[in-house]
C-alpha positions, 0 to 999 in steps of 0.5 A: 510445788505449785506455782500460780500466774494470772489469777484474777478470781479468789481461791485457795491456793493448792499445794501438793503433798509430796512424799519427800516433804511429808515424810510419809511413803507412797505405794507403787501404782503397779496394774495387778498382773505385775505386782503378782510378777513383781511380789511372787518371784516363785511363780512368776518367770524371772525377766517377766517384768517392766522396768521401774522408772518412778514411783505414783505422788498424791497430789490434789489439783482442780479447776472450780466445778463449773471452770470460768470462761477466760473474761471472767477468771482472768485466765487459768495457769499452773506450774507443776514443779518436782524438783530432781524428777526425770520426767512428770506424768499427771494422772486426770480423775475427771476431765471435761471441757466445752467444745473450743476450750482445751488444755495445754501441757508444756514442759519448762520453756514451753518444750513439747506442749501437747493439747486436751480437749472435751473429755480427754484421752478416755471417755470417762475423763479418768486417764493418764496426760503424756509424760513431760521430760524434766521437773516441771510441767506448765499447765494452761486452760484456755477457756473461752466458753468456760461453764463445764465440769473442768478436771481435777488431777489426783496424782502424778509419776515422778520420774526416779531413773532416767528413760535411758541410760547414761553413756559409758565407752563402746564396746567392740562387737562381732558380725560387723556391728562396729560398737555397743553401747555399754552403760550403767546397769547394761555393762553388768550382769542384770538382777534378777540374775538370767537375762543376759547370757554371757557377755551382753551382746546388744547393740544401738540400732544405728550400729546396723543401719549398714551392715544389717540393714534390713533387721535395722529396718524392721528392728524401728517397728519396736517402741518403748512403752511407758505404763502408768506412772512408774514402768517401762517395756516393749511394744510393736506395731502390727497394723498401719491402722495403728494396733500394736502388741505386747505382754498381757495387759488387762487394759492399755489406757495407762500405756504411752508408747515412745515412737523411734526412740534410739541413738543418732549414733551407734554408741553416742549419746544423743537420742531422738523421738518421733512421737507418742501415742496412747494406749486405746482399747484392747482386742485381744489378751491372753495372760497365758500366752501373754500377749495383748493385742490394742489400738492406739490413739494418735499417729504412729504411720512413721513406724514401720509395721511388723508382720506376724508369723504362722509358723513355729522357727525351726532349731538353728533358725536366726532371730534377732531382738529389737528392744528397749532393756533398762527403758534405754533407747532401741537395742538390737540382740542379733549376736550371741557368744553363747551360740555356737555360730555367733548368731542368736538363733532357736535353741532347746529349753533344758529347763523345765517349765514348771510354773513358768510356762509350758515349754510346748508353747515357748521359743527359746534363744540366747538372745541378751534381754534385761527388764524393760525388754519384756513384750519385745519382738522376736523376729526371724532372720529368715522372713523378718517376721514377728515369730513370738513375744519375750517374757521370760528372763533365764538363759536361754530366754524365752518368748510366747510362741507366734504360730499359737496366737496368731489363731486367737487374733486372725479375725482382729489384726488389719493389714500389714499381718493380715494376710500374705498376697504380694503384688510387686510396684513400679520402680523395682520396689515391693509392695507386700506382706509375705510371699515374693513374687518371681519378678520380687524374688529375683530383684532380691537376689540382685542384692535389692533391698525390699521394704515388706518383702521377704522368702517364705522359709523353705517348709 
């Protein structure tokens, strides 16, 4: 439903033709390397799938071509109401505004207003706006120029599920993690069967900001990524100039990646945000190894950057998994009742690999994941770097091997994975991406706590 405020010029009013009022039924907008996952179940591996949190509506909504300066139109406003959705996410076909006009998007009450501009996030004009929690978005041009192309919105995802699961009792948890948060679908085995290995293990990562601090740290370097109108993953940042990974994408400008999305509290209720950033350009993708390197567009300084490996985990060696199962907010997998010494850690894979992937190219672990986890992180407990990608859901799970990608994107990824020279700074701090120095190693066996700074494993 559209609502109109300060309209002086004479239109036609626009009406959406939702699919619940029209009685007709809307195909999920899915990219097409997930509609193969999704409708191929024999080929595609079981886990490898984000996790459906709406579905696309047809809608038809512009400004006159050319849009009026505010003196003359009398101002441009439209609510945009869905009742009952979790969240509203505007696709623009077109977008062109003149140079000191721009457009506003709001949830009710003004919440979270963000700003477009020129052509908006993409070039051509054809992109996704971020999404507006709730059922309702305002919309506002301000124009005081006026006279270019305006923009025309064909479509919108309406949230069906939450982002973010609603709260059940904790449960208690071994190693010194003091609850889990156990909810909804997280308190079951999930479908498709596999991901969850055992008793589901995962944990806020407020639960080890104490007792685990470091994996707690680097765990913040996950975000939730919400793709298009309809799907939730995992992503990570490898540089601080703003590039990030995931699962294979052929493109990345549907994607909005949630920065610091968790629990304020280990097993509470509340969450917050940090921010959000859109998808920019792809560096390097690969749909066998799975992985997609790609820049984002806005600031993501204040999520920590993750370093990536060179090296293939030993068996035995510790991993732990930062990620977002279900879309719910940022889960840590460190614990496993289905490893003999309670700790997720690099196990064979008895299964073969078939058409899943070649086993050659795959780090296995018990590590509990759920849909919405796939392109998250596995790090090593040794060196708290990035030694694969999760994407396949089977007990034990599996991850794209680091070691064989790193190759293909050397030449790409800016600092912070970039290279391993460590320089220590004043004040007992570290400053560096890799090797520790023997003034560092020596603090950190102090029981000092560096931020970039880690042993290399012993070869």
């Amino acid at each position: 439903m559209i609502q109109e405020a300060g309209l002086r010029w004479n239109e036609s009013k626009i009406l959406f033709c939702l699919a619940f009022v029209c009685g007709t039924t809307v195909a999920l907008a899915l990219p097409a390397s997930r509609q193969a996952r999704r409708e191929n179940p024999a080929t595609a591996p079981r886990g490898g799938n984000s996790r459906v949190v709406g579905r696309f509506e047809p809608a038809s909504l512009e400004t006159p071509h050319p849009y009026l300066a505010d003196p003359v139109s009398g101002g441009w406003t439209r609510v945009v109401s869905d009742p009952g959705a979790t969240y509203l996410r505007l696709h623009f076909r077109r977008f062109d505004l003149a140079p000191g006009d721009w457009l506003e998007i709001a949830g009710r009450d003004g919440d979270a207003p963000r700003v477009y501009t020129g052509r908006g996030l993409e070039e051509p004009g054809d992109f996704w706006a971020f999404t507006v929690d709730g059922d309702l978005a305002i919309l506002t041009l301000h124009a005081s120029v006026g006279g270019r192309g305006g923009f025309e919105i064909d479509g919108y995802g309406r949230g069906i599920a939450p982002i973010g699961e609603p709260v059940a009792a904790p449960a208690s948890q071994p190693g010194g993690a003091s609850a889990s948060l156990v909810s909804g679908p997280e308190s079951q085995e999930p479908d498709p069967t596999g991901l969850v290995c055992g008793t589901q293990d995962w944990s806020d990562v407020a639960c080890y900001a104490s007792n685990r601090p470091l994996d707690a740290q680097h765990a913040r370097g996950a975000v939730l990524a919400i793709e298009g109108c309809c799907t939730t993953s995992t992503a990570f940042k490898v540089s601080d100039s703003g590039q990030f990974m995931t699962s294979y994408h052929p493109g990345v400008s549907d994607i909005e990646l949630r920065l610091g999305y968790e629990r304020t509290e280990c097993g509470g209720t509340e969450a917050t945000s940090i921010g959000k950033v859109a998808g920019g350009e792809v560096l390097r993708a690969d749909p066998i190894l799975d992985y997609t390197l790609f820049t984002t567009l806005g600031d993501a300084s204040a999520v920590p950057c993750l370093q990536l490996d060179r090296r293939q985990p030993a068996l035995g060696e510790r991993l732990y998994v930062p990620q977002y199962p279900w879309g719910a907010p940022l889960k840590i997998a460190i614990w496993s009742d289905s490893d003999a010494g309670g700790w997720c850690s690099v196990v064979p894979i008895p299964w073969v690999a078939g058409n899943l992937a070649p086993q050659t190219s795959q780090i296995g672990y018990f590590c509990d994941t759920a849909e919405g986890s796939l392109g998250a992180p596995v790090l090593s407990g040794s060196t708290h770097r990035v030694v694969g990608i999760h994407h396949i859901g089977l007990c034990p799970n599996a991850a794209s091997r680091m070691d064989l990608i790193w190759p293909q994107i050397a030449g790409l990824a800016d600092d912070c994975s970039n290279g391993f020279a460590c320089e220590p700074v004043s004040g007992d701090r570290c400053n560096c991406d890799g090797a520790c120095s023997g003034k560092e190693r020596r603090y950190i066996e102090r029981g000092g706590l560096c931020a970039d700074c880690w042993e290399e494993p012993a070869p």
